[in-house]
C-alpha positions in Angstrom: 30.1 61.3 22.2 28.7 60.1 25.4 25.7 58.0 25.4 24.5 58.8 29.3 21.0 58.9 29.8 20.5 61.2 32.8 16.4 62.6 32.4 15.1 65.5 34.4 13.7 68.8 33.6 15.7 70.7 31.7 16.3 74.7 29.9 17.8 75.1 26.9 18.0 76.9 24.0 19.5 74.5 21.3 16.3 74.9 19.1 16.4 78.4 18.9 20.6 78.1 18.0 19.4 75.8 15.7 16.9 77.8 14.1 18.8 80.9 13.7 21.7 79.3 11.6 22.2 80.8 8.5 22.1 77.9 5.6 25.5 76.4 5.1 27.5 73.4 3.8 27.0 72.1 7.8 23.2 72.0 6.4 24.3 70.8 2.9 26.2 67.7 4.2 22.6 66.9 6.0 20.7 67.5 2.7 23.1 65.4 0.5 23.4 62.8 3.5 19.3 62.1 3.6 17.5 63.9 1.0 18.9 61.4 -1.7 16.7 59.1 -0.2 13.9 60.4 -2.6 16.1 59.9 -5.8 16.5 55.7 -4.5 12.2 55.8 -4.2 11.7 57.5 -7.7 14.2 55.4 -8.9 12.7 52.3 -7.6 9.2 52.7 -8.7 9.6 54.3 -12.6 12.1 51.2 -13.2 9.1 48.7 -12.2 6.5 51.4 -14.3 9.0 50.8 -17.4 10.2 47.3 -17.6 7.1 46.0 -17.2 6.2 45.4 -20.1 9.4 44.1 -20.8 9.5 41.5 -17.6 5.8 40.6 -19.1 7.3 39.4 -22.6 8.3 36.0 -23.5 12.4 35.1 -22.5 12.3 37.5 -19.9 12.9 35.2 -17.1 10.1 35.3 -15.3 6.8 33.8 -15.8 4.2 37.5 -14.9 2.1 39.6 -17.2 2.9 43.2 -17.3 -0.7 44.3 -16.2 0.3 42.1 -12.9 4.0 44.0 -12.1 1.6 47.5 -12.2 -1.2 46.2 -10.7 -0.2 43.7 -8.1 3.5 44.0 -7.8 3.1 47.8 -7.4 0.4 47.2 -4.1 2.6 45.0 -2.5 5.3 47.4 -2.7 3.2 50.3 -1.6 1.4 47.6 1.2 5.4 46.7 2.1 6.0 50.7 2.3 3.0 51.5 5.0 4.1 48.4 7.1 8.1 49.8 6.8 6.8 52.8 7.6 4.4 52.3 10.8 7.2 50.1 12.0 10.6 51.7 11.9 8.5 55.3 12.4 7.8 54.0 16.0 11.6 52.9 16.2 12.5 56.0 15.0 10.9 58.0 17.9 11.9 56.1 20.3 15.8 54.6 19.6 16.6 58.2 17.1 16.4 59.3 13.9 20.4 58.3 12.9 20.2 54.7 13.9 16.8 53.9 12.0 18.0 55.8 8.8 20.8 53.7 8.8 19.0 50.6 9.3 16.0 51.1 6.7 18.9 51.7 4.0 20.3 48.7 4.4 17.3 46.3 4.0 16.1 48.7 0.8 19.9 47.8 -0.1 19.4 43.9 0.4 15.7 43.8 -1.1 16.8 45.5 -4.5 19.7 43.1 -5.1 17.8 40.5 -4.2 14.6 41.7 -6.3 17.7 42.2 -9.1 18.1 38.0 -9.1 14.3 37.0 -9.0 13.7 34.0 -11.2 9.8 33.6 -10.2 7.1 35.4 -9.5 6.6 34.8 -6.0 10.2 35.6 -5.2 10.0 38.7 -7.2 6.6 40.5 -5.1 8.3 38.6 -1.7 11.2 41.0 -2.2 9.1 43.8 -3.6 7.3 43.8 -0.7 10.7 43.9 1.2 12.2 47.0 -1.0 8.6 49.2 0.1 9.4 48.1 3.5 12.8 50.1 3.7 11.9 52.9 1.6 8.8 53.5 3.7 10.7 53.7 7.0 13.3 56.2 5.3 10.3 58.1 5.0 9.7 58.7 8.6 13.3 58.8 9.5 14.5 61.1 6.9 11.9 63.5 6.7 12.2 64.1 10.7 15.4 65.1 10.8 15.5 66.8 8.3 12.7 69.2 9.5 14.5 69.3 12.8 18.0 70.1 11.7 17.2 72.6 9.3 16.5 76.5 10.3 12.6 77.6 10.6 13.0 80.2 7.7 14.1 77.7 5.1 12.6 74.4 6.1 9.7 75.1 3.9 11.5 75.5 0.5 14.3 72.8 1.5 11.5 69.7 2.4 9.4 71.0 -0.9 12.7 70.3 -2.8 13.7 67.4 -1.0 10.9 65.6 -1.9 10.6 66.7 -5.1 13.9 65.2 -6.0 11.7 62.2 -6.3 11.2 62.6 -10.0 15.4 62.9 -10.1 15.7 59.4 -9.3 12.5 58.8 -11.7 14.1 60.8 -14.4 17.3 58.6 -13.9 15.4 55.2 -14.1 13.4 56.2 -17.3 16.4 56.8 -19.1 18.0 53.8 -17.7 15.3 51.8 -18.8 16.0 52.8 -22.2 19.0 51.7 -22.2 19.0 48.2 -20.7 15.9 47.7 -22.0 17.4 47.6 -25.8 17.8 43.9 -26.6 20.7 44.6 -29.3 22.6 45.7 -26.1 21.5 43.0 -23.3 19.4 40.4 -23.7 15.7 40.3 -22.6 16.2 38.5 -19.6 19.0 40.8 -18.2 18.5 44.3 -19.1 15.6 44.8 -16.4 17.7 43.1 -13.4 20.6 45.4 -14.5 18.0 48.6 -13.6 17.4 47.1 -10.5 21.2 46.5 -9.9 21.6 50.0 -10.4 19.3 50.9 -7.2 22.0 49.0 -4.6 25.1 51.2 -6.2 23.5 54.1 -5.8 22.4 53.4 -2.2 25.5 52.1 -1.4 26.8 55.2 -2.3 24.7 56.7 -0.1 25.3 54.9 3.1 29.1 56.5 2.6 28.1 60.0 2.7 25.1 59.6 5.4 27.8 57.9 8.2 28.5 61.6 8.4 24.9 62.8 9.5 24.4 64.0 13.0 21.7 62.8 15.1 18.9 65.4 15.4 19.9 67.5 18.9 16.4 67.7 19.9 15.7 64.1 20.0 19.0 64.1 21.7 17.6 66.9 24.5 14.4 65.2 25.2 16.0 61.7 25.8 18.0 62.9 28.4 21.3 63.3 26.4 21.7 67.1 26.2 25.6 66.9 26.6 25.4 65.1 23.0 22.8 67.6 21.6 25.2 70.4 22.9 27.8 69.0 21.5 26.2 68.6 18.0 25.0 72.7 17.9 28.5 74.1 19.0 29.5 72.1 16.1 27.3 73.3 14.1 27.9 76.8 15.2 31.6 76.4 14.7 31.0 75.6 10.6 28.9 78.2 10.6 31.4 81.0 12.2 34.3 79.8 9.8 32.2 79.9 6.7 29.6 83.5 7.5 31.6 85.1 10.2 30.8 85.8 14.0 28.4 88.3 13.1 26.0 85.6 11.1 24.7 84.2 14.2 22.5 86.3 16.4 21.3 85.8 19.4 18.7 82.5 20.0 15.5 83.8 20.1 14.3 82.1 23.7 14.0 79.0 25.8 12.4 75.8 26.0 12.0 73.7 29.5 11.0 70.5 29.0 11.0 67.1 31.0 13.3 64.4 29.9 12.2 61.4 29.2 13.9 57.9 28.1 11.4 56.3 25.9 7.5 57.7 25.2 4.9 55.6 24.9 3.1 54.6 21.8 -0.4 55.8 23.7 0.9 58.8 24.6 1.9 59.6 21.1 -1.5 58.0 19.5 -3.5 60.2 21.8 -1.7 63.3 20.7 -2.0 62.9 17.0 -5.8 61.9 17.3 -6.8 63.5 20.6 -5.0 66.5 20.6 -5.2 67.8 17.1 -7.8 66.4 15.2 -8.2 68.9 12.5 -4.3 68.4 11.4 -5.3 64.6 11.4 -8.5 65.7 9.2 -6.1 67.5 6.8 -2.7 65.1 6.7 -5.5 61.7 5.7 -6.7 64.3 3.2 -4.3 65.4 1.3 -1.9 61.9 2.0 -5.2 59.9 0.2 -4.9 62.8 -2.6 -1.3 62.6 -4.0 -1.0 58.8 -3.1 -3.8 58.0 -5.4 -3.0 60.0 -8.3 1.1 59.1 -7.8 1.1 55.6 -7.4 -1.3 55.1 -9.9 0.2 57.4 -12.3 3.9 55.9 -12.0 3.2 52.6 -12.0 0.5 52.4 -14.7 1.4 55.3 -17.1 3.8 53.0 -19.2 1.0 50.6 -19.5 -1.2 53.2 -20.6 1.3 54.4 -23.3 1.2 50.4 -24.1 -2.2 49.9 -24.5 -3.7 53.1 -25.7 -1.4 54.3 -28.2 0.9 51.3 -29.1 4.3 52.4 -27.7 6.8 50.1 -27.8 7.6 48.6 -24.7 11.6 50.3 -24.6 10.1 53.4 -25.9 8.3 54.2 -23.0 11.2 55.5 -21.0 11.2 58.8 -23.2 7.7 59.3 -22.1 8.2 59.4 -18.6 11.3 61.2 -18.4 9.2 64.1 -19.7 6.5 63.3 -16.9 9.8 63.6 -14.4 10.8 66.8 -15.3 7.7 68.4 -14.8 7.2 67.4 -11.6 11.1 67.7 -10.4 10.9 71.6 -11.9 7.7 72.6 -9.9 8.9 71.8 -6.6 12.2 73.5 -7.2 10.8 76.5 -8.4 7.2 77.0 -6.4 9.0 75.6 -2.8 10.3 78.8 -1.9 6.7 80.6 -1.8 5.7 78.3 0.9 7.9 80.7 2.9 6.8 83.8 1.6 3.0 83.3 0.7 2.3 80.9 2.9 1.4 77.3 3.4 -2.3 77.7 3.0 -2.3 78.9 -0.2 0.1 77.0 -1.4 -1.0 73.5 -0.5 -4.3 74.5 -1.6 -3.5 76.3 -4.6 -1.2 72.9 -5.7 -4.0 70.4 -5.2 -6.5 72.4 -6.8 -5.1 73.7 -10.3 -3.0 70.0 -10.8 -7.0 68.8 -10.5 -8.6 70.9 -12.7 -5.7 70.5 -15.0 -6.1 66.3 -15.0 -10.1 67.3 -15.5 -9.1 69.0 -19.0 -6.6 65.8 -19.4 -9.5 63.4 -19.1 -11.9 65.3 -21.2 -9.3 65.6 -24.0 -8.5 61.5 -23.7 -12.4 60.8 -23.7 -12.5 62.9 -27.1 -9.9 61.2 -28.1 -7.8 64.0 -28.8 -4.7 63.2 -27.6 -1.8 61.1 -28.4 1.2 59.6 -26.7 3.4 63.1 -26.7 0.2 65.8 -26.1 -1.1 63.6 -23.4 2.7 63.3 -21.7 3.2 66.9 -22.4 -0.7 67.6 -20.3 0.7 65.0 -17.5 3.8 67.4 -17.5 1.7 70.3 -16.6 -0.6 68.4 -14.7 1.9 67.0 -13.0 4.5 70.2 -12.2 2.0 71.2 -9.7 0.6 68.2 -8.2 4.2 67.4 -7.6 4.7 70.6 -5.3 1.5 69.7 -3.9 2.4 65.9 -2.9 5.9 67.4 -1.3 3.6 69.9 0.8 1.9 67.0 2.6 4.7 65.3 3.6 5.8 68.7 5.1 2.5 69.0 6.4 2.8 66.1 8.9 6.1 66.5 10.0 6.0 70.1 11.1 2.4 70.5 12.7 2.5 67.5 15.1 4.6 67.4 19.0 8.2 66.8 18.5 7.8 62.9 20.2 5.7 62.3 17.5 7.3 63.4 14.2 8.4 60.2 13.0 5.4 57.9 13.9 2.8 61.0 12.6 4.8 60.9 9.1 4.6 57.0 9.2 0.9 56.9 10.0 -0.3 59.5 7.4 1.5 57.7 5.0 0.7 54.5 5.4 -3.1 55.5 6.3 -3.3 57.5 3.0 -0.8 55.4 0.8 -2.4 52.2 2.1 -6.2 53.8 0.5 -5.0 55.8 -2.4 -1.5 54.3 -2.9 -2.5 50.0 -2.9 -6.2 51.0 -4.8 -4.5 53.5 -7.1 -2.7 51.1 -8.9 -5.4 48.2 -9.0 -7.9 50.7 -10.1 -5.6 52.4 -13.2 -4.1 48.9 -14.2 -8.4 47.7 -14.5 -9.5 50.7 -16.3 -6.2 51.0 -18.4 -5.7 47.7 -19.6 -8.0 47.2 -22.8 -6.6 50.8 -23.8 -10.6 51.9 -24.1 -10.1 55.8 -23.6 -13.2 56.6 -21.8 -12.6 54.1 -19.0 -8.3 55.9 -18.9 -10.9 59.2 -18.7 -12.1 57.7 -15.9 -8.8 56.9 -14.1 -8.2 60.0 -14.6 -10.8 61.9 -13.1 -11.1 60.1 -9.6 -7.6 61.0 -9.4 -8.5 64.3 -10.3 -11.8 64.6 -7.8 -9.2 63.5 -4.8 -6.7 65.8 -5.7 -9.4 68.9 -5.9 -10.6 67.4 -2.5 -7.4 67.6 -0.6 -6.9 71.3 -1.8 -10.3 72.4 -0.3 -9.4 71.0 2.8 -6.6 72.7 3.3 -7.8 75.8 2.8 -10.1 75.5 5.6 -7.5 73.6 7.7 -3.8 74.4 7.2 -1.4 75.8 9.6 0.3 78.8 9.2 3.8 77.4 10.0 5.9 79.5 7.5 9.0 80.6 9.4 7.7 79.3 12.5 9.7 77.3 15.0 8.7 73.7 15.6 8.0 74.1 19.1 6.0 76.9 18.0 3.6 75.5 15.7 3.2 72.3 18.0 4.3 72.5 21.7 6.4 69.3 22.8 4.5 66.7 24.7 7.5 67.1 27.4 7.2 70.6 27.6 3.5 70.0 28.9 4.9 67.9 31.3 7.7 70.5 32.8 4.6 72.6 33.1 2.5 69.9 35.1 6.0 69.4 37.2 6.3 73.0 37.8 2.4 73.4 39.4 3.3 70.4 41.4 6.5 71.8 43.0 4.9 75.3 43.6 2.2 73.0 45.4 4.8 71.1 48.0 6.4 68.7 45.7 9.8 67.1 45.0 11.4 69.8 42.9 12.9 68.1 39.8 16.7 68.0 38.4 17.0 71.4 36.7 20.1 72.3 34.1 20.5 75.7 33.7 20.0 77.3 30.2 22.8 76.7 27.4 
């Protein structure tokens, strides 16, 4: 394809084309292509949550104390995801989403072997830091293409599942765990590199199928290369035709004119997710600080917590947590498709809410002592199979309710805002309160989790949007379009009139 920049001001109708697709293996290739990204992350952080303890042991190969891995290896990850993040979001806006999610793979893929040959401490949170770098700018490339390639009447059910398949990967790395982490197999000192070695196949694996991944055609159309973005939809269109028929594409449902631009800068797009909507930015910190604090707690610390409070072996732990996976890989998979149907108010809110008053009962039965290691994971399960939705609805939150210039860095700076507070505290906090195995302080951990959670949901029902089915351009007008619109007053006023291309 041709890579000529030619900006102007422009008609087309590629969203609406885009939009009006019906779901096919065009969109599948796409899901396959990015959404695995979610299994590397779950992967990534329930191998550190399980071989811990194991790494912590004596003849492991590295001199570090379990409570240290879940407390201070997992902030610098989370500290390395924010900075990856804020950093390859604003690359991703400005250079495209398909170059960026290329690039963040790759250092995710070099960080993980690397973290997979540690032999001391400070080499081992060095390239910790490095893996949370890549995954976190995945975050902002994936999830804005995604949103942008895939039709308006779906793209609330396939980002809920998307980013619920999380808990794949984490189901994946707790039975792994088991496995390597079985010294009649491999000895002490290997079996928890092997998990990590594990991480850089499967990605590898991945960078095959994702060469195939299209560019997003509306980053394409607002950076002046329409004659790509075409060429991208009549591809599209083409799959579709030969797999539905003629009659499975209707007519697009309207225009958008907007004014090209080559790059946009970081001002422009700061101003718009502060300035311009500052209720959305009220409710993405909320419910970001929410699900971070309670998730990155939970994952990394919930092994220790098995450790300490109930004397579960160190490789038995795995079992544990692949129950703790399920539940939240089932809820998003069965409650994502309601956030098209019933709404993304009462959804989001409804999540947060019950998965808080749910960890409330958890806490009060841990206090009483009441529980032990399989009725608390089966509570977590519960707890957990709606938080889960709830923690995927916030991450389609902030990519579909903020200007299309913006996606990418408006993903990277709610997460690393609210991962930064509840993601690097979360796990200092849980790995404090968790590691004399005293069950009123794991209470505790427990219900500040809980309170945030509970928090998040209230503020969405007071602040969501009601973007079910609703175009992107709809729920949050282009910044570009604005400016066709200040072009058009000034040419009905005497001025230059601007390159126009007809509609598509």
């Amino acid at each position: 394809m041709s890579s000529t920049v030619q900006t102007g001001t422009i008609t087309s109708d590629i969203p609406a084309r885009l939009d009006r697709l019906p779901f096919s293996r065009w969109h599948w290739t796409i899901l396959i292509g990015l959404g695995t990204v979610w299994i590397l992350d779950g992967l990534e952080v329930t191998i550190v949550g399980n071989v811990a303890g194991r790494i912590g042991e004596a003849g492991s190969g590295l001199d570090i104390s379990a409570s240290s891995i879940s407390g201070i290896g997992a902030t610098i990850y989370v500290l390395g995801a924010c900075s990856g993040a804020l950093f390859f979001g604003w690359l991703t806006d400005r250079l495209g989403r398909k170059r960026l999610f290329m690039v963040t793979l790759g250092v995710y893929l070099f960080a993980t072997a690397m973290t997979a040959l540690a032999f001391a401490p400070a080499w081992f949170f060095v390239f910790r830091f490095l893996t949370g770098f890549g995954i976190g700018g995945e975050y902002a490339a994936i999830n804005s293409a995604i949103d942008e390639l895939i039709p308006s009447k779906h793209r609330g059910r396939v980002d809920i599942a998307v980013n619920g398949t999380y808990w794949l990967g984490a189901i994946g790395g707790s039975l792994l765990s088991i496995v390597a982490l079985n010294e009649s197999i491999f000895p002490g000192n290997v079996g928890w590199r092997l998990c990590f070695a594990l991480g850089v196949v499967l990605g590898l694996v991945i960078l095959l199928v994702r060469r195939n991944v299209p560019e997003s055609p509306r980053w394409l159309m607002i950076h002046g290369r329409e004659d790509e973005a075409e060429q991208i939809v009549e591809g599209a269109e083409r799959k579709v035709k030969a797999q539905h028929g003629d009659a499975s594409l209707p007519e697009p449902d309207g225009t958008i004119t907007i004014r090209q631009r080559r790059s946009i800068g970081i001002v422009t797009i700061a101003r718009a997710i502060v300035t311009l909507y500052p209720k959305r930015t009220t409710l993405g910190l909320s419910l970001f600080i929410g699900q971070a604090f309670l998730y990155n707690a939970i994952t990394f610390g919930y092994a220790n917590i098995l450790i300490q409070l109930f004397g579960v072996g160190s490789g038995k732990t795995g079992y544990y947590f692949a129950v703790i996976a399920f539940g939240n890989l089932v809820g998003p998979l069965l409650l994502g498709p309601l956030f098209d149907t019933i709404g993304r108010r009462v959804m989001i809110s409804g999540t947060y809410v019950l998965s808080g008053v749910l960890l409330l009962v958890t806490a009060l039965l841990t206090k009483n002592g009441t529980l032990n290691a399989t009725t608390m994971t089966l509570c977590w399960c519960v707890v957990l199979f709606f938080a889960s939705t709830g923690a995927s609805s916030a991450y389609l939150t902030v990519s579909e309710v903020f200007p299309m210039e913006t996606r990418a860095l408006a993903i990277a700076v709610f997460y690393a805002v609210g991962t930064g507070v509840g993601g690097a505290v979360g796990p200092l906090v849980f790995s404090d309160l968790t590691k004399g195995g005293d069950p009123s302080k794991v209470a505790l951990a427990f219900v500040i989790g809980a309170v945030l959670m509970i928090a998040g949901g209230v503020v969405a029902w007071f602040l969501a949007v009601h973007a079910e089915r609703q175009s992107l351009e709809n729920i949050a007008r282009p910044l570009t379009a604005e400016d066709a619109e200040r072009d058009d007053d000034s040419s009905s006023r005497g001025s230059a009139t601007p390159r126009t291309a007809p509609a598509t």
